[in-house]
C-alpha positions as CSV (number, residue, x, y, z in Angstrom):
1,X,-47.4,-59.9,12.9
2,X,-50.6,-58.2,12.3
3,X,-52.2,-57.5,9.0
4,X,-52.5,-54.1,9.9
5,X,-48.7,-53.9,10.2
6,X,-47.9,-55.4,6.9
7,X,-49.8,-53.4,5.0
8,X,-48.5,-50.0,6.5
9,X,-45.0,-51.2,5.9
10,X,-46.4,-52.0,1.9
11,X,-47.6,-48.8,1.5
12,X,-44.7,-46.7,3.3
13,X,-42.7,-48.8,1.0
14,X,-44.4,-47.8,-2.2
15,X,-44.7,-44.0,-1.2
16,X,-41.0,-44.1,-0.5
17,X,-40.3,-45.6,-3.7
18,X,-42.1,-42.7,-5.4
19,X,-40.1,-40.5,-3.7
20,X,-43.0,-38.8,-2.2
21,X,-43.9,-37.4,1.1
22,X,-46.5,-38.0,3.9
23,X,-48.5,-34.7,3.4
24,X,-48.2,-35.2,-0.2
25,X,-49.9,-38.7,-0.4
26,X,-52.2,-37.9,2.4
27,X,-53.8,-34.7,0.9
28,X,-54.3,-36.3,-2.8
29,X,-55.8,-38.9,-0.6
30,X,-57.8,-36.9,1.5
31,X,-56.5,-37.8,4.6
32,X,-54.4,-36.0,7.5
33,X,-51.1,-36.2,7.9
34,X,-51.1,-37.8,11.1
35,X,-54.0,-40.3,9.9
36,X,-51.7,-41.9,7.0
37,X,-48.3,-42.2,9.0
38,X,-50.6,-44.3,12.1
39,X,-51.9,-46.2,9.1
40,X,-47.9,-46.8,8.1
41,X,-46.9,-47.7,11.4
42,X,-49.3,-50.2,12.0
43,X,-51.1,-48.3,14.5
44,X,-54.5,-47.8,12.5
45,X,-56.8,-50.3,11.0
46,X,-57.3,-48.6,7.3
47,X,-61.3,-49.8,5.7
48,X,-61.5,-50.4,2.2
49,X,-62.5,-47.7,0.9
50,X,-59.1,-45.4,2.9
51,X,-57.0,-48.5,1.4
52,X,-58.5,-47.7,-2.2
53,X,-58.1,-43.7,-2.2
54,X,-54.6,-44.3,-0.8
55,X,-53.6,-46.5,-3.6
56,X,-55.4,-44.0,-5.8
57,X,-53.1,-41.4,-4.7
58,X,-49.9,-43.4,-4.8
59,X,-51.4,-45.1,-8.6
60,X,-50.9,-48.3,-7.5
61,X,-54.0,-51.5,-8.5
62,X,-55.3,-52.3,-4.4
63,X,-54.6,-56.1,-5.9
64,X,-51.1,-54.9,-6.3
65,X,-50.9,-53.9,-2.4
66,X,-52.8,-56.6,-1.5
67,X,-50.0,-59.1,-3.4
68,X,-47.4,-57.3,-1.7
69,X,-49.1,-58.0,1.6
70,X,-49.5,-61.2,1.3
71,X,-45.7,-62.1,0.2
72,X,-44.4,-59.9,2.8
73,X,-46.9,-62.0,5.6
74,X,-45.4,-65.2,3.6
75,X,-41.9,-64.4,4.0
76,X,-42.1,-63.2,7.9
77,X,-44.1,-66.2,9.3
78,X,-43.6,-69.8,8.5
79,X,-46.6,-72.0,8.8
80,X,-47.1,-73.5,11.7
81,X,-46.9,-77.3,11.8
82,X,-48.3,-79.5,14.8
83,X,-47.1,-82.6,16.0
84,X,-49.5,-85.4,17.7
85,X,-48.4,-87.7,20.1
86,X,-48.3,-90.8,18.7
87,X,-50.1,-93.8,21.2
88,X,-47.4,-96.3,22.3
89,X,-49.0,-99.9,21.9
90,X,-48.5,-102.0,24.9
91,X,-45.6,-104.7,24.7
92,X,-46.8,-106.7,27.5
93,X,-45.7,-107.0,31.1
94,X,-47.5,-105.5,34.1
95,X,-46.2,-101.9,33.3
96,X,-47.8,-101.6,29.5
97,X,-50.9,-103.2,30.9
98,X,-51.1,-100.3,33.1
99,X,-51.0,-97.8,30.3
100,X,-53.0,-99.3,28.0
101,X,-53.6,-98.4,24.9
102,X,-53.4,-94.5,25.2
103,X,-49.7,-94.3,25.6
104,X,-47.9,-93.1,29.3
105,X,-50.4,-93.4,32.4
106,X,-49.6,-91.1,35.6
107,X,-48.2,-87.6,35.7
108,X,-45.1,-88.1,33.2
109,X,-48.2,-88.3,30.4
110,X,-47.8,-84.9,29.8
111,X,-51.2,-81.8,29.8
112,X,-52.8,-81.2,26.1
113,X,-50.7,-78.7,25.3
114,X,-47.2,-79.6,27.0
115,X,-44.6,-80.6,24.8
116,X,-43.2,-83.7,25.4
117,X,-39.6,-85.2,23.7
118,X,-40.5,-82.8,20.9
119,X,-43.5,-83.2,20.4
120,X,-47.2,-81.8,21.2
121,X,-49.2,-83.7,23.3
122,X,-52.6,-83.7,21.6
123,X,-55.8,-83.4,23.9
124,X,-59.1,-84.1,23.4
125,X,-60.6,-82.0,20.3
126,X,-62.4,-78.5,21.0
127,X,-65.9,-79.4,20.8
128,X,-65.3,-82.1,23.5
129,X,-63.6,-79.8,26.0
130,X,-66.4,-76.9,25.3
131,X,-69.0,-79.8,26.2
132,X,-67.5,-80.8,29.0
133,X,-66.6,-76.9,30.3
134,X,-70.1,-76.2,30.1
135,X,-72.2,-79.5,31.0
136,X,-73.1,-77.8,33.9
137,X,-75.6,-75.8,32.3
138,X,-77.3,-78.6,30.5
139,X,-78.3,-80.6,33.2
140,X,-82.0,-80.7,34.0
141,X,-83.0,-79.4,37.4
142,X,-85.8,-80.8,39.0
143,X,-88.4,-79.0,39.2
144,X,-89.6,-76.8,42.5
């Protein structure tokens, strides 16, 4: 859900709650019509200083929208929790000694990415794969 979104639904909420109307709001706020119901659906991205005359015209704190954002963001999206693959520790025998240490070898390891048995298989961090996506334009060329 966007932030956008939440706060339009906050602040169609409070208007409601005063019993008020779009044109009402909007011309105490100096806005159109049409301007303040995008805002409310989401559509618009309000700046600060729209955000502060509107809660001016409805006589609400902006803390107290901004609160109201925030627990409405809390209660629609859980945090997200990642799992690592854990390595499997060879046991001995001609099969673990293939793997090694890293866990499964061959195409049942699983793609950074992929879940695997419930769980995220972990590739190598962000920096590493930028590096390696662009070593191309590191190497030095000989010169002409």
């Amino acid at each position: 859900m966007l932030l956008r979104q939440v706060i339009g639904r906050v602040l169609r909420r409070l208007r409601q709650d005063q019993g008020r109307t779009l044109q009402d709001v909007a011309r105490t706020a100096g806005l159109s019509t049409a301007y303040l119901s995008e805002l409310e659906r989401g559509r618009k991205e309000p700046s600060s200083e729209m955000l502060a005359s509107i809660c001016r015209a409805l006589g609400v704190a902006l803390e107290e929208l901004l609160a109201q954002a925030m627990q409405e963001l809390t209660r629609s999206r859980p945090i997200a929790t990642i799992r690592w693959r854990r390595s499997v520790r060879p046991s001995g025998g001609p099969a673990s000694a293939a793997r090694g240490r890293r866990g499964r070898a061959g195409p049942s390891a699983g793609r950074p990415g992929e879940r695997r048995a419930g769980r995220l298989v972990a590739g190598p961090p962000l920096a590493a794969q930028r590096r390696a996506s662009h070593q191309h334009m590191f190497r030095s060329r000989p010169p002409r």
